[in-house]
C-alpha positions as protocol buffer text, in pm:
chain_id: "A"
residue {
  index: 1
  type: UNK
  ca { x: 3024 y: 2314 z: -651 }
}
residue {
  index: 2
  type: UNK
  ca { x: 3236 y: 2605 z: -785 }
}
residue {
  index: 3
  type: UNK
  ca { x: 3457 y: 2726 z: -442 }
}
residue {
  index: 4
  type: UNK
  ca { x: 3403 y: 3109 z: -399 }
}
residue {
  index: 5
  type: UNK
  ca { x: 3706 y: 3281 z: -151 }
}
residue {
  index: 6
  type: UNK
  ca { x: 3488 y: 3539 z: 24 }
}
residue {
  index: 7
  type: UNK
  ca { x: 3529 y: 3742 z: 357 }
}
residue {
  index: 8
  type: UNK
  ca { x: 3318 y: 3684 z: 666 }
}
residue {
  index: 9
  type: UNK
  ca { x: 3121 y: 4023 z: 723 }
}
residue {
  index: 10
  type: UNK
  ca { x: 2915 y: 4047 z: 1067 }
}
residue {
  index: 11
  type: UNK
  ca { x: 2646 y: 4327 z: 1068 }
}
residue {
  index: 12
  type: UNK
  ca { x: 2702 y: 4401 z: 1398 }
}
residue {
  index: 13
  type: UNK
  ca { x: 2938 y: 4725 z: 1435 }
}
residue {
  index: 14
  type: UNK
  ca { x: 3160 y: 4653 z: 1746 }
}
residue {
  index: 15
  type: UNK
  ca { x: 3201 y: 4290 z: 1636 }
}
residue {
  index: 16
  type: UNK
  ca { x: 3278 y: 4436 z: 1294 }
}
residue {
  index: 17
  type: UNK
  ca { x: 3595 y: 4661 z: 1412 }
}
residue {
  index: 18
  type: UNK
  ca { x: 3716 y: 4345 z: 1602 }
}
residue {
  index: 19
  type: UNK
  ca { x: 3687 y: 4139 z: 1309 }
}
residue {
  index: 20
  type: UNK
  ca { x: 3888 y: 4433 z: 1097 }
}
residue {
  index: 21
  type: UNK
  ca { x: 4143 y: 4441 z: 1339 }
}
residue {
  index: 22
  type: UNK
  ca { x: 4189 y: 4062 z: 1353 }
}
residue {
  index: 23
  type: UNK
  ca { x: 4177 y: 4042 z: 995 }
}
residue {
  index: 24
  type: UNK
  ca { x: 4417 y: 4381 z: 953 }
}
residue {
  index: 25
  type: UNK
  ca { x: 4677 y: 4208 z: 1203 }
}
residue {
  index: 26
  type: UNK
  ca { x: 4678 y: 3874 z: 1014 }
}
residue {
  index: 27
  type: UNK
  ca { x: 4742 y: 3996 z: 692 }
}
residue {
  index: 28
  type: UNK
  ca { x: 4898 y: 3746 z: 444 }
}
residue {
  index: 29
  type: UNK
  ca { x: 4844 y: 3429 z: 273 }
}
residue {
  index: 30
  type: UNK
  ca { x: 4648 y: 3277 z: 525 }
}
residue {
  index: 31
  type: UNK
  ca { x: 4397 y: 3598 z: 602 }
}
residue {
  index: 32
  type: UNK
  ca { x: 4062 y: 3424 z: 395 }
}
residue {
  index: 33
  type: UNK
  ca { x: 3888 y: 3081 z: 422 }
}
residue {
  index: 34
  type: UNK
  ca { x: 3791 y: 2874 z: 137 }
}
residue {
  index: 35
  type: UNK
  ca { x: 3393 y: 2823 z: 151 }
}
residue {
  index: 36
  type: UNK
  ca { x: 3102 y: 2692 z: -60 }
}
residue {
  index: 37
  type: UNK
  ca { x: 2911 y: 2967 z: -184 }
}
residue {
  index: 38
  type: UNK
  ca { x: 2582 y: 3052 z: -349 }
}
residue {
  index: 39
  type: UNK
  ca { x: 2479 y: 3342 z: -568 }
}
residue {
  index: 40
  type: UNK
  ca { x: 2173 y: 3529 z: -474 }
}
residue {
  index: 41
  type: UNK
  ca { x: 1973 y: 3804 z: -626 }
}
residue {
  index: 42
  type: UNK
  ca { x: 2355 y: 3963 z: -709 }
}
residue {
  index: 43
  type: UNK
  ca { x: 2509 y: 3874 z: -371 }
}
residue {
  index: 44
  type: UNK
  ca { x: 2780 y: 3629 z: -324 }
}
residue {
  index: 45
  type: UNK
  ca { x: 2665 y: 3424 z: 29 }
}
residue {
  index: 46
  type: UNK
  ca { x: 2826 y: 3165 z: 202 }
}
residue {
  index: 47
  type: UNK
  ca { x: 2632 y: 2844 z: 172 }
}
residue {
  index: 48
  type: UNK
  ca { x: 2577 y: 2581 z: 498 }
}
residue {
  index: 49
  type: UNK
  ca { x: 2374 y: 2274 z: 519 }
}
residue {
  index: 50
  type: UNK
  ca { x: 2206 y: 2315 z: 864 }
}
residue {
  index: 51
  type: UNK
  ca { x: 2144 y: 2021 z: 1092 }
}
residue {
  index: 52
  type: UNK
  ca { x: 1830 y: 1830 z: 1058 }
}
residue {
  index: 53
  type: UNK
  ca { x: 1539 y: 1990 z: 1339 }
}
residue {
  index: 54
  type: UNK
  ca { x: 1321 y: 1742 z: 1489 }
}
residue {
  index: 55
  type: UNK
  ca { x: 923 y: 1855 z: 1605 }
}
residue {
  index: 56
  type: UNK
  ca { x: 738 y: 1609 z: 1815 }
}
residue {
  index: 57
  type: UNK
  ca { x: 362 y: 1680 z: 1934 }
}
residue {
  index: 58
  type: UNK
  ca { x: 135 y: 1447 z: 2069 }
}
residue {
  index: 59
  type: UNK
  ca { x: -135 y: 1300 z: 1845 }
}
residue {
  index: 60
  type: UNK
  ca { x: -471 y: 1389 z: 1916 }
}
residue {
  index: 61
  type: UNK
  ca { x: -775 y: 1167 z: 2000 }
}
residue {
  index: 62
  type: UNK
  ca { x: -879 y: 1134 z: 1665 }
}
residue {
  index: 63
  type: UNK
  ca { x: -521 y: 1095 z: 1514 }
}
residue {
  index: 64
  type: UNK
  ca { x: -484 y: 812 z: 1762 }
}
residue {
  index: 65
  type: UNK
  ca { x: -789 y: 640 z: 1636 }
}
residue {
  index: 66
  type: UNK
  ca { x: -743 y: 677 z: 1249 }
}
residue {
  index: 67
  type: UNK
  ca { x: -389 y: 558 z: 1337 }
}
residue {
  index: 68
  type: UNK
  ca { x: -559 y: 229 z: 1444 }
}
residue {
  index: 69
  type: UNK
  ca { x: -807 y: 177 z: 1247 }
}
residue {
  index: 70
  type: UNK
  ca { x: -538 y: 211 z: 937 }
}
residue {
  index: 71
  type: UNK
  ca { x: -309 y: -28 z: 1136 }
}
residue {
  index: 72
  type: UNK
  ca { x: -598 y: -315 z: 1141 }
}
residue {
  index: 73
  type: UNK
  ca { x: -627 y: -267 z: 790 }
}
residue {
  index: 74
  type: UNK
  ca { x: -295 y: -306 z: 683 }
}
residue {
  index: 75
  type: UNK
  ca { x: -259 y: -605 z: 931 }
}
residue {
  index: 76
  type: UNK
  ca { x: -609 y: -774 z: 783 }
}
residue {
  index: 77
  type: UNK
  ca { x: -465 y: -720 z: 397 }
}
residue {
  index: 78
  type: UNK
  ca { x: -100 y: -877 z: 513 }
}
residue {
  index: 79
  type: UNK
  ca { x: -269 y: -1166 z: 638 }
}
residue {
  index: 80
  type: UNK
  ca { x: -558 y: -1216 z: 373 }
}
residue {
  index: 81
  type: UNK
  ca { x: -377 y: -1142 z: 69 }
}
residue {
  index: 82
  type: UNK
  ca { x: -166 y: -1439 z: 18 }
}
residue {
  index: 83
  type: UNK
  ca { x: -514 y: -1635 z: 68 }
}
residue {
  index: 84
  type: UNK
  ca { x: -674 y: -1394 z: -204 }
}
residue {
  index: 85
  type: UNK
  ca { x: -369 y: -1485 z: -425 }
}
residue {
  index: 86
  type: UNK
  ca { x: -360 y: -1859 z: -425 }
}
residue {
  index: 87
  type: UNK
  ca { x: -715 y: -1858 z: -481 }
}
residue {
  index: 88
  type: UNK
  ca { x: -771 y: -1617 z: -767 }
}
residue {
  index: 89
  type: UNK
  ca { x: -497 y: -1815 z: -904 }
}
residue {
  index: 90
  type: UNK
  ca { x: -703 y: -2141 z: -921 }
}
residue {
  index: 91
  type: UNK
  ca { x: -1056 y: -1947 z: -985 }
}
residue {
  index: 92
  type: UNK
  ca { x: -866 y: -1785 z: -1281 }
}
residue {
  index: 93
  type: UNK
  ca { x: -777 y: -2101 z: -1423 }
}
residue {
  index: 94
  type: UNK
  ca { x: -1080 y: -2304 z: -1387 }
}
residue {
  index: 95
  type: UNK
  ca { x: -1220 y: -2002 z: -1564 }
}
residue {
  index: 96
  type: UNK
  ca { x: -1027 y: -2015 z: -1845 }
}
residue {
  index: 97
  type: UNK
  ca { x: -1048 y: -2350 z: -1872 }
}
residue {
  index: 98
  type: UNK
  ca { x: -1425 y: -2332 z: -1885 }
}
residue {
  index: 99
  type: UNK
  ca { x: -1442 y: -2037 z: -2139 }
}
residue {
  index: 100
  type: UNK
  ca { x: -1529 y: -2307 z: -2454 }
}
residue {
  index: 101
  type: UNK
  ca { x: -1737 y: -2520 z: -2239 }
}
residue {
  index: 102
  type: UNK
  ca { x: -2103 y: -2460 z: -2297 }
}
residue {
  index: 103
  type: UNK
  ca { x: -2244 y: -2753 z: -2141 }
}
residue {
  index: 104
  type: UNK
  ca { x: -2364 y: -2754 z: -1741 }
}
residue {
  index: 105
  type: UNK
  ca { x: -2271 y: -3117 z: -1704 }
}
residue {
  index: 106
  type: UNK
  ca { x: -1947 y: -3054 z: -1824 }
}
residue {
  index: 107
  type: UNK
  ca { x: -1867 y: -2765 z: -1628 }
}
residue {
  index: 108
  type: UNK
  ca { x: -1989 y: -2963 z: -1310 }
}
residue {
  index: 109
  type: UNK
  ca { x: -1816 y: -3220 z: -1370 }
}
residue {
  index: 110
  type: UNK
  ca { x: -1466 y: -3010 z: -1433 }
}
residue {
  index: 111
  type: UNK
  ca { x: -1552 y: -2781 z: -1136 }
}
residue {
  index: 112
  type: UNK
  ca { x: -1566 y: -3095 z: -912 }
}
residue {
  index: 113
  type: UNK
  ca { x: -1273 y: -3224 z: -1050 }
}
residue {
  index: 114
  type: UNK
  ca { x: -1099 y: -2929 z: -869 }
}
residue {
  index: 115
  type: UNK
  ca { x: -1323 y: -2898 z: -549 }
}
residue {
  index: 116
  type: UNK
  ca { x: -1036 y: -3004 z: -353 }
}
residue {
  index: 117
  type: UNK
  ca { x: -809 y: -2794 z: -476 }
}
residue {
  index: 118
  type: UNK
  ca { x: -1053 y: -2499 z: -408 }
}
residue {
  index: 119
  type: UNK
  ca { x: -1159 y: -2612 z: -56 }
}
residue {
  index: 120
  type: UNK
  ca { x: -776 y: -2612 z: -14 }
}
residue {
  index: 121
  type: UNK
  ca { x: -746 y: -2237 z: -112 }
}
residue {
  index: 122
  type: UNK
  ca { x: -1082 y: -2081 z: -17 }
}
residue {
  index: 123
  type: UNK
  ca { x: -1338 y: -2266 z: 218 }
}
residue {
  index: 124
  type: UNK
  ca { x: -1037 y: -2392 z: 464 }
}
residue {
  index: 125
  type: UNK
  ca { x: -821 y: -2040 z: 562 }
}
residue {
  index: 126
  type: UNK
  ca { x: -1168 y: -1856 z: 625 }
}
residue {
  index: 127
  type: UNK
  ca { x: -1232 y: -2099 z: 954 }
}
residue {
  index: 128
  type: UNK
  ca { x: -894 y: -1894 z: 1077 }
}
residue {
  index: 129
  type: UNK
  ca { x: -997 y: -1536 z: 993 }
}
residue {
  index: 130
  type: UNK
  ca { x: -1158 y: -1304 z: 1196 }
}
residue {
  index: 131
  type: UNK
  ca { x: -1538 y: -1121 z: 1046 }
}
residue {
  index: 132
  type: UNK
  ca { x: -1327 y: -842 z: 998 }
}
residue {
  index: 133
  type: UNK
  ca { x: -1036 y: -1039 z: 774 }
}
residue {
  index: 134
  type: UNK
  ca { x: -1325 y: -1215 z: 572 }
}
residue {
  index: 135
  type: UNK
  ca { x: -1464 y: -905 z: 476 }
}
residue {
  index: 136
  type: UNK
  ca { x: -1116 y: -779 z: 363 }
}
residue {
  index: 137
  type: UNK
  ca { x: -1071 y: -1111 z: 175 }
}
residue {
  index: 138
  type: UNK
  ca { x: -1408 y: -1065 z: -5 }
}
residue {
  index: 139
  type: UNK
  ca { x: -1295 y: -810 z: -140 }
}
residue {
  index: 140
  type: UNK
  ca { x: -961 y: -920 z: -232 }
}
residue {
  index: 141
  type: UNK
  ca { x: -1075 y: -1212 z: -386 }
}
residue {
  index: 142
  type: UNK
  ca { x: -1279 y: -954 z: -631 }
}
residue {
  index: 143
  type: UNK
  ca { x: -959 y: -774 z: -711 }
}
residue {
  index: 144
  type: UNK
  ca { x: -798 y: -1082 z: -788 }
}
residue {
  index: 145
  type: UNK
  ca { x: -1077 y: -1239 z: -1050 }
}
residue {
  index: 146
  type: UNK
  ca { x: -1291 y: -971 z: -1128 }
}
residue {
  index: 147
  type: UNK
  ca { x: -1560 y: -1115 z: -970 }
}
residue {
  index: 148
  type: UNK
  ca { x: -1735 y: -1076 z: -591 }
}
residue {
  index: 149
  type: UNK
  ca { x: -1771 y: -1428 z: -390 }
}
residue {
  index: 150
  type: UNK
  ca { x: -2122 y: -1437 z: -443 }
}
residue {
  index: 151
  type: UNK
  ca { x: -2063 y: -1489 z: -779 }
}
residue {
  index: 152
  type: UNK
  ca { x: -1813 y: -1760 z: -744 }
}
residue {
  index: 153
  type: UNK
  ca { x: -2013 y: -1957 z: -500 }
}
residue {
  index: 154
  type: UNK
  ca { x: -2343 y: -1928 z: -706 }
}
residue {
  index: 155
  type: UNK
  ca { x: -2116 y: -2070 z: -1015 }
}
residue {
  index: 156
  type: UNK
  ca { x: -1933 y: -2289 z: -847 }
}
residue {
  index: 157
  type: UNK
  ca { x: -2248 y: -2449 z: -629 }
}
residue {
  index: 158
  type: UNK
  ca { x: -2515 y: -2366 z: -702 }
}
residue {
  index: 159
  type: UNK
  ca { x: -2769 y: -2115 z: -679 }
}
residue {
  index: 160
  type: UNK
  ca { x: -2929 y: -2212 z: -349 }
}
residue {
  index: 161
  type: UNK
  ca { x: -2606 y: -2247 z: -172 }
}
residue {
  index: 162
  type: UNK
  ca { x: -2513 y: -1915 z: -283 }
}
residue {
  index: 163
  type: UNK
  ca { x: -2818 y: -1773 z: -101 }
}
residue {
  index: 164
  type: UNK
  ca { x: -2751 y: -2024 z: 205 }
}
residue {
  index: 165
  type: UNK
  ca { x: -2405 y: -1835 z: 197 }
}
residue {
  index: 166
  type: UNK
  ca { x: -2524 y: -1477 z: 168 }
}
residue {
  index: 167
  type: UNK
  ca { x: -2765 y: -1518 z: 477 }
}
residue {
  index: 168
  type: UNK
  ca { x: -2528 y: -1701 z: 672 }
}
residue {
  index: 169
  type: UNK
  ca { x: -2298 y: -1365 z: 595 }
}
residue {
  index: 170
  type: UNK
  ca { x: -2556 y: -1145 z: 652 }
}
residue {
  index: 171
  type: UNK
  ca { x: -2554 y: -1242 z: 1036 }
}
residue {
  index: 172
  type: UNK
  ca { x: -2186 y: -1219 z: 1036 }
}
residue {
  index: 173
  type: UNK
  ca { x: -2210 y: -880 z: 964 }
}
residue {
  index: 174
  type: UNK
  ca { x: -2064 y: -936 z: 566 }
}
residue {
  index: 175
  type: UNK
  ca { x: -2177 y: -938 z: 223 }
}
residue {
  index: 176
  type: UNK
  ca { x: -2032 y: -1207 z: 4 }
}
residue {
  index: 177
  type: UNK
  ca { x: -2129 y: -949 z: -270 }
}
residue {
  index: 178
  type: UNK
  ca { x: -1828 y: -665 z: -178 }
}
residue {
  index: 179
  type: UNK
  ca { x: -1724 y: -442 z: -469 }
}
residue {
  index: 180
  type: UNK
  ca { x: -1384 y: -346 z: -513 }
}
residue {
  index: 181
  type: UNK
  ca { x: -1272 y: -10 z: -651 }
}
residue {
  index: 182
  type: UNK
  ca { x: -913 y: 54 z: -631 }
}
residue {
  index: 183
  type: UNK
  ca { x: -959 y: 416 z: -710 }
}
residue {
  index: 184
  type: UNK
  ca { x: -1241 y: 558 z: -479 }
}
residue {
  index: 185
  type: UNK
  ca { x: -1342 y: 324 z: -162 }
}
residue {
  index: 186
  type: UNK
  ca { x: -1093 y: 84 z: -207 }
}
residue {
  index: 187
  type: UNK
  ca { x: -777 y: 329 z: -270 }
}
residue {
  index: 188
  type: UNK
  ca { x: -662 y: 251 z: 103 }
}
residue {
  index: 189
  type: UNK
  ca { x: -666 y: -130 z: 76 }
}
residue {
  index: 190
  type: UNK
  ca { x: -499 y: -127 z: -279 }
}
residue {
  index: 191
  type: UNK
  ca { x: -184 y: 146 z: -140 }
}
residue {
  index: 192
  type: UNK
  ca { x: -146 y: -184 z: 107 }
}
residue {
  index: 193
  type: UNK
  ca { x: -152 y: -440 z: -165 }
}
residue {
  index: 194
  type: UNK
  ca { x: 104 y: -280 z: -355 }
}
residue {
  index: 195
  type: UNK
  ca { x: 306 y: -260 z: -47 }
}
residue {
  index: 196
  type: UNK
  ca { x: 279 y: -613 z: -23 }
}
residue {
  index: 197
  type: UNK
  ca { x: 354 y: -678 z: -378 }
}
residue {
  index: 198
  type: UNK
  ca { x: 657 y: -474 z: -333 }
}
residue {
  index: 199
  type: UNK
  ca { x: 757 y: -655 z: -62 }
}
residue {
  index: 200
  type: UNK
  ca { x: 689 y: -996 z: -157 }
}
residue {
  index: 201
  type: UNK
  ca { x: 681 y: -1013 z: -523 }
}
residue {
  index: 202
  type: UNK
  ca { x: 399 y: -985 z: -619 }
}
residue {
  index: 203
  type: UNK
  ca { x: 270 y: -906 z: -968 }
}
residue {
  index: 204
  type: UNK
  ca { x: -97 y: -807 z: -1082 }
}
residue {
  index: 205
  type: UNK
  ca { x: -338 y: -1085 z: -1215 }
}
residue {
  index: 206
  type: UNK
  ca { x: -557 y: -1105 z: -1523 }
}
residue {
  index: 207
  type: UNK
  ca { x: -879 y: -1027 z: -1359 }
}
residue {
  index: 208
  type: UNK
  ca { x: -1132 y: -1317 z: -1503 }
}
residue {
  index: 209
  type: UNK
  ca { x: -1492 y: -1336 z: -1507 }
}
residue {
  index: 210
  type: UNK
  ca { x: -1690 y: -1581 z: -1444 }
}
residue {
  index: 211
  type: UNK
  ca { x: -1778 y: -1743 z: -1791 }
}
């Protein structure tokens, strides 16, 4: 920034006739400092960068409690996502894979070709997670194929087992049928995916639907 040489003028009027004085005494090369300055409305003012001021207060009851609940949120995606991940990834394939295949006998057959794999990344990490985590994972899942775990299970076994599932869920407190809408009730849990994607990675999937 452009250096303005200006004089220090203080408003107040004995502090004013000291500064002349001073200033009248010390006349000579040395008489002004060298400042940053700013022009304002006409004026010529010397510029400063004040020191950062810190304001603490104490959070309220409810501040305290949204604080938490956001916290076991962001914990439940951290731990859930990689899970969501690795199995979109394989529920994404065997869905492309089955686009062309019209036949049920076929697609059993290929779907329990890759059973393992699936039990692997789904059926297993959900006898680790908390009711809470599953129901975050649901919903991940979704993001990740396009398609809610209802869905997947009904195509994947059956029908019956699907309804098996959904009651077994419904006592859990869950719903293998979650939605997920990154822009409305979901915006919350997607601001913590990208954070992990960030973090991690990450990219977005192809969401796939079940064929």
């Amino acid at each position: 920034m452009k250096l303005f040489i200006i004089h220090f003028m203080l408003l107040n009027v004995c502090m004013l006739c000291s500064v002349q004085l001073i200033y009248a005494q010390q006349t000579g090369v040395n008489d002004t400092v060298k400042t940053q300055a700013i022009i304002y409305e006409g004026d010529t003012l010397e510029m400063k960068t004040l020191e950062f001021a810190f304001a603490y207060a104490k959070l309220t009851a409810a501040q305290v409690k949204a604080n938490a609940k956001y916290n076991r949120l962001r914990n439940a995606v951290y731990v859930t996502y990689p899970y969501a991940r690795r199995a979109g990834t394989v529920m994404n394939d065997i869905n492309e894979k089955m686009v062309n295949v019209k036949s049920k006998e076929e697609r059993k057959n290929y779907i329990k070709s890759r059973e393992k794999e699936l039990k692997k990344e789904f059926t297993d990490p959900l006898t680790n997670l908390s009711v809470y985590q599953g129901k975050v994972l649901m919903k991940l899942i979704n993001r990740e194929t396009g398609n809610n775990c209802y869905e997947i299970i009904k195509e994947y076994k059956g029908g019956i087992t699907a309804r098996v599932y959904q009651t077994v869920a419904f006592f859990f407190d869950s719903n293998l049928k979650q939605s997920y809408d990154a822009d409305t009730d979901d915006a919350t849990i997607e601001h913590i995916v990208k954070e992990v994607q960030r973090m991690y990675g990450y990219s977005n999937p192809p969401h796939s639907k079940i064929m």
